[in-house]
ZAMARGU-4260 file (C-alpha; in steps of 0.2 Angstrom, whole numbers, plus 5000, padded with zeros to 4 digits):
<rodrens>
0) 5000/5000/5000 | 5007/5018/4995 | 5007/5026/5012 | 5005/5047/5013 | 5009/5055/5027
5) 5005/5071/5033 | 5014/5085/5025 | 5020/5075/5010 | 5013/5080/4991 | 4997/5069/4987
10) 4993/5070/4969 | 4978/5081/4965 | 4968/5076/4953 | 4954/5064/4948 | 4952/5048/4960
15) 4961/5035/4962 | 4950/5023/4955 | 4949/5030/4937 | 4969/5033/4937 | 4970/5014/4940
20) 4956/5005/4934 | 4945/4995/4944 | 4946/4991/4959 | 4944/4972/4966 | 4925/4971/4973
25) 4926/4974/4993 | 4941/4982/4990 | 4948/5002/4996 | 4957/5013/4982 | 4959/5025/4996
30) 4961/5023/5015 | 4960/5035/5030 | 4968/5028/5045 | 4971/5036/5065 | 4958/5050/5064
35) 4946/5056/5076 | 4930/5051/5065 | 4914/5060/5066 | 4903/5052/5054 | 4888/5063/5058
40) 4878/5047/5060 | 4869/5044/5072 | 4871/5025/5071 | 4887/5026/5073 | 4897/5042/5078
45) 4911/5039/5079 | 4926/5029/5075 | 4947/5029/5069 | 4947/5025/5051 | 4936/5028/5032
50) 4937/5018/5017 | 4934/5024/5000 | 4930/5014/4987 | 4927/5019/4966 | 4922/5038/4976
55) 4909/5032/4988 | 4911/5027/5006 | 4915/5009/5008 | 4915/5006/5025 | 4919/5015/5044
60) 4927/5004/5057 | 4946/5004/5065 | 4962/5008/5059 | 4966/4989/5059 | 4949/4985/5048
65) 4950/4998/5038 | 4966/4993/5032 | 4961/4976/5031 | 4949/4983/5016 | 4963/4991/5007
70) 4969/4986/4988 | 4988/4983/4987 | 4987/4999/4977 | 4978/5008/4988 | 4985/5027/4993
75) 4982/5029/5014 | 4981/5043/5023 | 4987/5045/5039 | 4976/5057/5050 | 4988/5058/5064
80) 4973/5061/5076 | 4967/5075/5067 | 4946/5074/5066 | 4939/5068/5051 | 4922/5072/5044
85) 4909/5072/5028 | 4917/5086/5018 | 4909/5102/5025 | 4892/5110/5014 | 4893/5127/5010
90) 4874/5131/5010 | 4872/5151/5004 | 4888/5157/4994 | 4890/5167/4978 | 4903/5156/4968
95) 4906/5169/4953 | 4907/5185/4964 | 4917/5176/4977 | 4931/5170/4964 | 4932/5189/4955
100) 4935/5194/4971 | 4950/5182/4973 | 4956/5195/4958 | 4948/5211/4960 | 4957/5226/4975
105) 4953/5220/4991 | 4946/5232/5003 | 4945/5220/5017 | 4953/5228/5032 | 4954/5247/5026
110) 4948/5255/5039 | 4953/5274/5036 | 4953/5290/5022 | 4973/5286/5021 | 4972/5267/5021
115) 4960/5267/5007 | 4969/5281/4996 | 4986/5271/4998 | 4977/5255/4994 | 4968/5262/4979
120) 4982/5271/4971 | 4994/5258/4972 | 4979/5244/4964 | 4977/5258/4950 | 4997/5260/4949
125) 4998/5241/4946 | 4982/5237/4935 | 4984/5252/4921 | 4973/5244/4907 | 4959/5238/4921
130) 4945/5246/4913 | 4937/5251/4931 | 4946/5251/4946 | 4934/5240/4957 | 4935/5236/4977
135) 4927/5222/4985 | 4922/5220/5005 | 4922/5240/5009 | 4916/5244/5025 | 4902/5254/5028
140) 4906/5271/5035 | 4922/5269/5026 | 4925/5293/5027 | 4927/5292/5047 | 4911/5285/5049
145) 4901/5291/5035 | 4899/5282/5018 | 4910/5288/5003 | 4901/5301/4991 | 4908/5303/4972
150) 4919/5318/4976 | 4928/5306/4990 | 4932/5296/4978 | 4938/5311/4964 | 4948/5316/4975
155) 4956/5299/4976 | 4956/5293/4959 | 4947/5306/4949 | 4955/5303/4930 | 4950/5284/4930
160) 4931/5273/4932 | 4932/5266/4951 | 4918/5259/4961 | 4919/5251/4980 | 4906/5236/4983
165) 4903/5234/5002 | 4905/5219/5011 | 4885/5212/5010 | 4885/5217/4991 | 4872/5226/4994
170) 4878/5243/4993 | 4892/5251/4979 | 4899/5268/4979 | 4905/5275/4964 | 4917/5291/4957
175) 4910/5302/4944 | 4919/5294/4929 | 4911/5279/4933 | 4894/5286/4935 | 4896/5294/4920
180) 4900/5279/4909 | 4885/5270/4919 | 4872/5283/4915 | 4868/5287/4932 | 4876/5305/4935
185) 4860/5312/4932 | 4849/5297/4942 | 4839/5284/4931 | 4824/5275/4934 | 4828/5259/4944
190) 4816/5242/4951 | 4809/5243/4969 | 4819/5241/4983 | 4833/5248/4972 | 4840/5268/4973
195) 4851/5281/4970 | 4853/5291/4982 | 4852/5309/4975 | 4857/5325/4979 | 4846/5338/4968
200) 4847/5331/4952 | 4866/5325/4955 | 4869/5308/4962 | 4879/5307/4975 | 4888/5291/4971
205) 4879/5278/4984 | 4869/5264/4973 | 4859/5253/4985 | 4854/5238/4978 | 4856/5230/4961
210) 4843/5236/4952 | 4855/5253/4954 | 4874/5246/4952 | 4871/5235/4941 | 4875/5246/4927
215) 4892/5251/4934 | 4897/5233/4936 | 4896/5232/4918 | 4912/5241/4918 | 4921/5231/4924
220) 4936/5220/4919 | 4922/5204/4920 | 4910/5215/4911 | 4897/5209/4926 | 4895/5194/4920
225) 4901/5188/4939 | 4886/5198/4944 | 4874/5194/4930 | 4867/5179/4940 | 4862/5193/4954
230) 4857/5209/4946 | 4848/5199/4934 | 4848/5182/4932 | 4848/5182/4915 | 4859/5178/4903
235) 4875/5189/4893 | 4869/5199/4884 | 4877/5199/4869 | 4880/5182/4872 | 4898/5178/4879
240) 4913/5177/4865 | 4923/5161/4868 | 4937/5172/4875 | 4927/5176/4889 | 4920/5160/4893
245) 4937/5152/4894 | 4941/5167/4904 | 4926/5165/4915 | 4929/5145/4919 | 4945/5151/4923
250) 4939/5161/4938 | 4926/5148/4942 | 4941/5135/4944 | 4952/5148/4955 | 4935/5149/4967
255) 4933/5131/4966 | 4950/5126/4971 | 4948/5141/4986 | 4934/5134/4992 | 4943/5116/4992
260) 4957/5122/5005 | 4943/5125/5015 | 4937/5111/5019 | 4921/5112/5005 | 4915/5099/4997
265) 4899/5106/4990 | 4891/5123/4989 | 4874/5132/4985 | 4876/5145/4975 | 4863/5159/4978
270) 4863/5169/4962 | 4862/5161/4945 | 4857/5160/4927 | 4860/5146/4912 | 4877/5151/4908
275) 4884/5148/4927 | 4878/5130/4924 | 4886/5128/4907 | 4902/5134/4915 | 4902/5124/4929
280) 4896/5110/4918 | 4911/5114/4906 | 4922/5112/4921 | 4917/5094/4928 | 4918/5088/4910
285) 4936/5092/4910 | 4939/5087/4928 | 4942/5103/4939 | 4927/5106/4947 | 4932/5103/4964
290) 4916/5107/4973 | 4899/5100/4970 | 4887/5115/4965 | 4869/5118/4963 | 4863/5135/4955
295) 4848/5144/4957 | 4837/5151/4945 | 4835/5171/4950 | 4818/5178/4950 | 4819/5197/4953
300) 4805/5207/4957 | 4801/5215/4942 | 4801/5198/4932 | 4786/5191/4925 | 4780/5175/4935
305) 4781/5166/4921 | 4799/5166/4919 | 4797/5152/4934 | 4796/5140/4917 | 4815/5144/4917
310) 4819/5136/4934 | 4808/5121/4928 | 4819/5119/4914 | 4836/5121/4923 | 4828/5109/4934
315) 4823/5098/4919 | 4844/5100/4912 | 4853/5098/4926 | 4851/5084/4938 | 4869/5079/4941
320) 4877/5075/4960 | 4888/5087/4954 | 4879/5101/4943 | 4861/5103/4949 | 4847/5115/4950
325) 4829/5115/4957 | 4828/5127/4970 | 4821/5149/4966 | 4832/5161/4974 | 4822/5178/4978
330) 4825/5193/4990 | 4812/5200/5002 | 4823/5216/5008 | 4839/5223/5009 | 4853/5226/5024
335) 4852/5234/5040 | 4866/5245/5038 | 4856/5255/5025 | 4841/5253/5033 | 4834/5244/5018
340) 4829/5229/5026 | 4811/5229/5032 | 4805/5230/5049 | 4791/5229/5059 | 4793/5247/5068
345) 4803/5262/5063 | 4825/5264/5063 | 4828/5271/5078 | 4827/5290/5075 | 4818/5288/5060
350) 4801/5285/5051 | 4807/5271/5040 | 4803/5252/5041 | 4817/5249/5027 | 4813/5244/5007
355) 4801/5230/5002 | 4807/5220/4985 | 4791/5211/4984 | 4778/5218/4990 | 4764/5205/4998
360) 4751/5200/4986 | 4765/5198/4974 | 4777/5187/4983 | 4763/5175/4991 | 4759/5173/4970
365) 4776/5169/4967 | 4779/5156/4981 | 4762/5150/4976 | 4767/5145/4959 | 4784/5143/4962
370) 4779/5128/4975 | 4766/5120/4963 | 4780/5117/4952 | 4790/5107/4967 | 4802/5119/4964
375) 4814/5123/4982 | 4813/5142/4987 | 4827/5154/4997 | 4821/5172/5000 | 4835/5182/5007
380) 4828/5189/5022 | 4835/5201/5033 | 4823/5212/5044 | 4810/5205/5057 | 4793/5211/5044
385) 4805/5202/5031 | 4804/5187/5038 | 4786/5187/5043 | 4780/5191/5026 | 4792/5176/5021
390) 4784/5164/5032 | 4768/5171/5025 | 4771/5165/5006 | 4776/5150/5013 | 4758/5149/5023
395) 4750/5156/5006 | 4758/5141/4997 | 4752/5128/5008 | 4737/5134/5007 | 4734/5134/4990
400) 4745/5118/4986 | 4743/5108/5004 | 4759/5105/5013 | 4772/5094/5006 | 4791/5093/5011
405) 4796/5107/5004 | 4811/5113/5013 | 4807/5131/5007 | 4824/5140/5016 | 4823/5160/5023
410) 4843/5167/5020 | 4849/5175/5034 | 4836/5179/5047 | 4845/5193/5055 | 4832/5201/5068
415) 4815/5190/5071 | 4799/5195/5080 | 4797/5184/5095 | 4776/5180/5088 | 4788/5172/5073
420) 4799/5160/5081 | 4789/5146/5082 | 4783/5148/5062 | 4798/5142/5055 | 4794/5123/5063
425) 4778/5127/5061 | 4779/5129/5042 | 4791/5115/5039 | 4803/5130/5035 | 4821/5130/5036
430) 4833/5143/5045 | 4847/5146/5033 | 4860/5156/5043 | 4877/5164/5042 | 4887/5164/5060
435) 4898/5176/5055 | 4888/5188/5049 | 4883/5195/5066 | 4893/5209/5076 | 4896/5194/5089
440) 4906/5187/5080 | 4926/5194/5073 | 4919/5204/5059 | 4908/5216/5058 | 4907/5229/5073
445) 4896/5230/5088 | 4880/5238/5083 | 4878/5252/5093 | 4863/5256/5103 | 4850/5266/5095
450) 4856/5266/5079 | 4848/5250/5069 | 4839/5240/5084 | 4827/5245/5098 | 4833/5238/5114
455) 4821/5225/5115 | 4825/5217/5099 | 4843/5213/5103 | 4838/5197/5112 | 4830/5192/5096
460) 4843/5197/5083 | 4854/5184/5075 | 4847/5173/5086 | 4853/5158/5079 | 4851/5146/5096
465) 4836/5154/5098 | 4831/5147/5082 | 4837/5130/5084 | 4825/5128/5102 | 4812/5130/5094
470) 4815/5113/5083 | 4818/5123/5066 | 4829/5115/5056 | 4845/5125/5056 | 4861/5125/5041
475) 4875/5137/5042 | 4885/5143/5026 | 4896/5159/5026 | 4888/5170/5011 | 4906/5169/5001
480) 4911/5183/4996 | 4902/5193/5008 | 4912/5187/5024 | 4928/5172/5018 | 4923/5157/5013
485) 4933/5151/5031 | 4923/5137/5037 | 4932/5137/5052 | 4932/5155/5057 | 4913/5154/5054
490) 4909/5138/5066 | 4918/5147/5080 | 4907/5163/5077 | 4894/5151/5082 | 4902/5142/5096
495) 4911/5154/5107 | 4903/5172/5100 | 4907/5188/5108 | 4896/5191/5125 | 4896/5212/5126
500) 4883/5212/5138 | 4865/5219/5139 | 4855/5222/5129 | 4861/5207/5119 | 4856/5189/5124
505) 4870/5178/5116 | 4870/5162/5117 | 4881/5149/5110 | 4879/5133/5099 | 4888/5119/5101
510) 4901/5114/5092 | 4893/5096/5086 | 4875/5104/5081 | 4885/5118/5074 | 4895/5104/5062
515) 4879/5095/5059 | 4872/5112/5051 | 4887/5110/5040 | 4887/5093/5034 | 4871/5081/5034
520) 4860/5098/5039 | 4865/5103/5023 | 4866/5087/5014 | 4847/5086/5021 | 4842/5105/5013
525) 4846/5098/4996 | 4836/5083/4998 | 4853/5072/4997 | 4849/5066/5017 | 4857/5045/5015
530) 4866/5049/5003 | 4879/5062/5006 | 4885/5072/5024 | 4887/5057/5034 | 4901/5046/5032
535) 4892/5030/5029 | 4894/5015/5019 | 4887/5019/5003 | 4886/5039/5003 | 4896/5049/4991
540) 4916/5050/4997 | 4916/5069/5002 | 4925/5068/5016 | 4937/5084/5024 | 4954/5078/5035
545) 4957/5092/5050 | 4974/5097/5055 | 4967/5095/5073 | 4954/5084/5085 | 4942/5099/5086
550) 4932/5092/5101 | 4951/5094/5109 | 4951/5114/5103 | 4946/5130/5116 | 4929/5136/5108
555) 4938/5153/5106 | 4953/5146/5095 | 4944/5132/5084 | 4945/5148/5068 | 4965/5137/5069
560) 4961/5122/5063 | 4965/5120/5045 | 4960/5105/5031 | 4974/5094/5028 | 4965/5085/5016
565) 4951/5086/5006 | 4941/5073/4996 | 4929/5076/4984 | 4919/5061/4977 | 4935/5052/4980
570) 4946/5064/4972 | 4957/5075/4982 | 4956/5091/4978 | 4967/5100/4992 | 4980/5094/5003
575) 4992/5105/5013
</rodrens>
C-alpha cells in the first residue's frame, strides 16, 4: 500500500480509481487511518478509520479493519489524530462574485481615508489597462464613519472609472467617471427596493441595491458577468465570446479550488442563470470542478411569474450529483446598515421600516406558483417584517397547494419577531444562517445602541440558538464573498461568539449541532439526506481531513484548525 503521510505531496487530481482501473469488489482505492472520526451518523458516531472505494464510502470501522479493506494499490492517509468528517456544505455562497473577488482590490481591512487612498492608488498604479478600478468588501462608513460620496472618491482617483462594493453586496459607491460611463450622474429609473441616492438632480455616488449598480458593474474587467446571475439572472447579453467563457471557467476553477482548501466539498450557489451552469458544467467535464454546486434560478421582482418556466427547465437539464438546479432564489429586503431591510417598527430615530422588494400579494403569487411546480425556494431575508412576510408566502403556498416537504429555506434571518419564532417549525421551513455575519462574531462591529435595533429586539437578533430551540431546522454557510469562505472561522462565530453584555442575549451553539448544520443539515436541505454528509457506507466520498481533533480545541481558537486534506467524490482536491 502507498502510504502518505502528513505534509507530504498527494497527487491532485481525479480519483484514484479512474487513474488505476478498477478496483477488486470489497476492495479500498483510498484509506484514511488514525483520525478522530465523526461520521455525523447517528448510528454510529464515531470511529478511527474511512474507506473509500470507486468515490463512495466503503466502510467506517478501526484503523486495523480499515486497512484490512485496502487494495495493494491503495493510497492511505494517515490522520495523525486529526478529526475527520463528511466534507463540509457550504449552503448560501456566491461562487462567481466570490472568485472575482479572489482578483479584484481588496478592501478587506481598510479602515481609514489614508488606508483606502494608499490602497487604491497603488491597485490603479499596478492594474493600468483595468478598465474600472473595482474594490470588494468595503466597509460601511468607510469617510470616518460616514459612507463615501463621488467627490471622496475624485479626490482619490478622479481621472479613472472606480467603484467600491461593500462587504454584503448590497451597497456600491462610485466616482464620477464611473457614474458617467454608467448613466447614472443624472439618476435613472431603477426596480423597487433599488436607489440612487440623490442629491438635487446630481447623484451622490451611493447605489443601493442592484437594480442601481448593476449598470456600473458592467464596467468592469468581467463585464458583470460575475454579477449577472444577481442583478439579473439572466443571461450575457450579447451572448459571451469564447474568449470570455474560457476566461470566465478560469475564475470559476480559481473559486473552486479556494473553496477546496477550505474544507468544502459542496456549495449552493445563491445567484444564478443558464450560463453559470454551462460553465460549471464545462468544468466537471474536463475534471476541475472541485466542489459539487447547485445553482439557482434568480427571479427578481420585476420579472414576469412566468419566467418560473425557466427554473423548471434548469431543473429539467441539470440533475447531476455534481451540477444541479431545482431550488428559486428571491429577496424579500435589503441590509440593515442602510436601513433597507424591512422592519416591523421604525429605525431608531427615524420614520422608515426599510425597502420592500416584493411587495405581499406579489410574493405569496410567486411562492404560490413557484411551490406548485415542486420547485425549492430561498428568500434572502433580513429584517424581522421580512421574515414574517416570508413565512407568509410560505403559509399562502400551503394553502393553495397543501403541505408537502418542501424545505422552502429563509437566508439569513437577522432580527426576528418573538410571535415568529415558532413559524419556521411550524411551516416545515428551514433557517438558513450565516454565523459570521453577526457583530458577535470577529467581523463586523458591535452595533451600537439606537442606531439600527430597539433595545428590546437585541435578544432576538441573530438569534441563531434561539432558532434551533424551537426545533427549526438550522444549516450554516458563510455567504462567500460577503464574509471568507473560512469554514472554520465561521463555526467558532457560532460556538464561542462575543458576549458584550446587555441588551444582547448571546447564546452559544455547540460545536457538534454547529458541524451537523454544515454537513448532513445541509446534505438534508438539498434533499441528498442517506446519501451524502454522513460518512456511511454507501454515501458519496466527500470527506474533509482536520489538522486537529476539534472536540480537543478551546471554543475561542477552533478559527485554527486548518483542512489537511480534502476529498471530493474520492478525488482529492486540496492537501496542505
Amino acid at each position: 500500500m502507498a502510504q502518505i503521510e502528513p505534509g507530504q505531496s498527494i497527487i491532485r487530481g481525479r480519483a484514484s480509481a479512474q487513474e488505476k482501473g478498477p478496483v477488486m469488489a470489497g476492495m479500498a482505492d483510498l484509506v484514511i487511518v488514525n483520525g478522530k472520526v465523526l461520521t455525523m451518523d447517528a448510528s454510529h458516531p464515531r470511529a478511527e478509520a474511512v474507506a473509500l472505494a470507486g468515490g463512495v464510502i466503503l466502510a467506517v470501522g478501526s484503523t486495523a479493519q480499515m486497512r484490512d479493506l485496502a487494495a495493494p494499490d491503495a493510497r492511505v492517509i494517515d490522520a495523525a489524530g486529526g478529526t475527520v468528517m463528511p466534507g463540509l456544505i457550504d449552503s448560501h455562497v456566491h461562487l462567481f462574485q466570490g472568485s472575482a473577488a479572489l482578483e479584484f482590490m481588496a478592501m478587506e481591512g481598510v479602515e481609514t481615508v489614508a488606508d483606502a487612498a494608499r490602497t487604491i492608488r497603488t491597485y490603479a498604479d499596478a492594474n493600468p489597462d483595468e478598465p474600472m478600478i473595482l474594490g470588494t468588501g468595503t466597509a460601511y462608513g468607510l469617510m470616518d464613519g460616514r459612507n463615501p460620496t463621488r467627490h471622496d472618491l475624485d479626490a482619490i482617483l478622479p481621472d479613472r472609472p472606480m467603484a467600491l462594493l461593500s462587504p454584503d453586496i448590497h451597497t456600491l459607491w462610485a466616482n464620477t467617471m464611473a457614474l458617467e460611463a454608467a448613466n447614472l450622474l443624472h439618476g435613472a429609473p431603477v426596480p423597487e427596493g433599488s436607489v440612487i441616492v440623490m442629491e438635487g438632480e446630481t447623484a451622490t455616488g451611493e447605489l443601493q441595491e442592484t437594480g442601481a449598480f448593476g449598470p456600473v458593474l458592467t464596467l468592469s474587467r468581467t463585464g458583470g458577468r460575475d454579477m449577472l446571475g444577481y442583478v439579473t439572472g439572466a443571461e450575457p447579453e450579447p451572448p459571451a465570446t469564447e474568449a470570455e467563457r474560457a476566461a470566465d471557467r478560469r475564475l470559476l476553477a480559481k473559486g473552486l479550488a479556494h473553496a477546496a482548501s477550505h474544507g468544502i466539498t459542496t456549495m449552493h450557489n445563491m445567484d444564478g442563470n443558464f450560463y453559470q451552469l454551462e460553465l460549471l458544467s464545462d468544468l466537471d467535464a474536463a475534471g476541475d470542478l472541485k466542489c459539487r454546486m447547485q445553482v439557482p434560478f434568480h427571479l427578481k421582482n420585476y420579472d414576469p411569474l412566468d419566467r418560473l418556466e425557466e427554473a423548471v427547465e434548469m431543473r429539467r437539464l441539470y440533475t447531476g450529483d455534481r451540477v444541479w438546479s431545482g431550488r428559486v432564489k428571491m429577496f424579500m429586503d435589503g441590509v440593515l446598515d442602510t436601513h433597507t431591510a424591512l422592519m416591523t417598527r421604525p429605525y431608531p430615530g427615524t420614520r422608515t421600516i426599510g425597502e420592500p422588494v416584493f411587495e405581499p400579494d406579489h410574493f405569496n403569487e410567486a411562492c404560490v406558483r413557484a411551490d406548485a411546480m415542486e420547485l425549492q425556494l430561498s428568500v434572502h431575508s433580513i429584517g424581522d417584517l421580512a421574515t414574517r412576510r416570508t413565512l407568509d408566502g410560505y403559509a399562502a403556498a400551503q394553502l393553495a397547494n397543501g403541505r408537502r416537504d418542501s424545505r422552502h429555506r429563509i437566508e439569513h434571518i437577522e432580527v426576528i419577531h418573538p410571535d415568529d419564532l415558532p413559524r419556521i417549525r411550524q411551516l416545515g421551513a428551514v433557517a438558513s444562517l450565516q454565523p459570521r455575519h453577526s457583530p458577535l462574531g470577529d467581523y463586523f462591529p458591535i452595533l451600537p445602541q439606537g442606531t439600527l435595533l430597539h433595545d428590546d429586539q437585541y435578544p432576538y437578533a441573530y438569534a441563531w440558538q434561539r432558532i434551533r430551540e424551537t426545533g427549526a431546522p438550522v444549516i450554516f454557510s458563510t455567504d462567500w464573498p460577503v464574509i471568507p469562505v473560512d469554514a472554520m472561522r465561521n463555526i467558532q462565530c457560532a460556538i464561542a461568539p462575543l458576549q458584550p453584555g446587555a441588551p444582547w442575549d448571546v447564546r452559544p451553539q455547540t460545536l457538534m449541532d454547529t458541524l451537523v448544520s454544515y454537513t448532513s443539515g445541509n446534505a438534508w436541505v438539498e434533499f441528498n439526506e442517506g446519501r451524502k454528509g454522513q460518512l456511511a457506507t454507501g454515501q458519496m466520498g466527500d470527506v474533509v481531513i482536520m489538522d486537529r481533533d476539534l472536540e480537543a480545541c478551546a471554543p475561542n481558537a477552533i478559527h485554527a484548525a486548518r483542512p489537511m486534506i480534502t476529498i471530493c467524490g474520492g478525488c482529492i482536491t486540496y492537501a496542505a
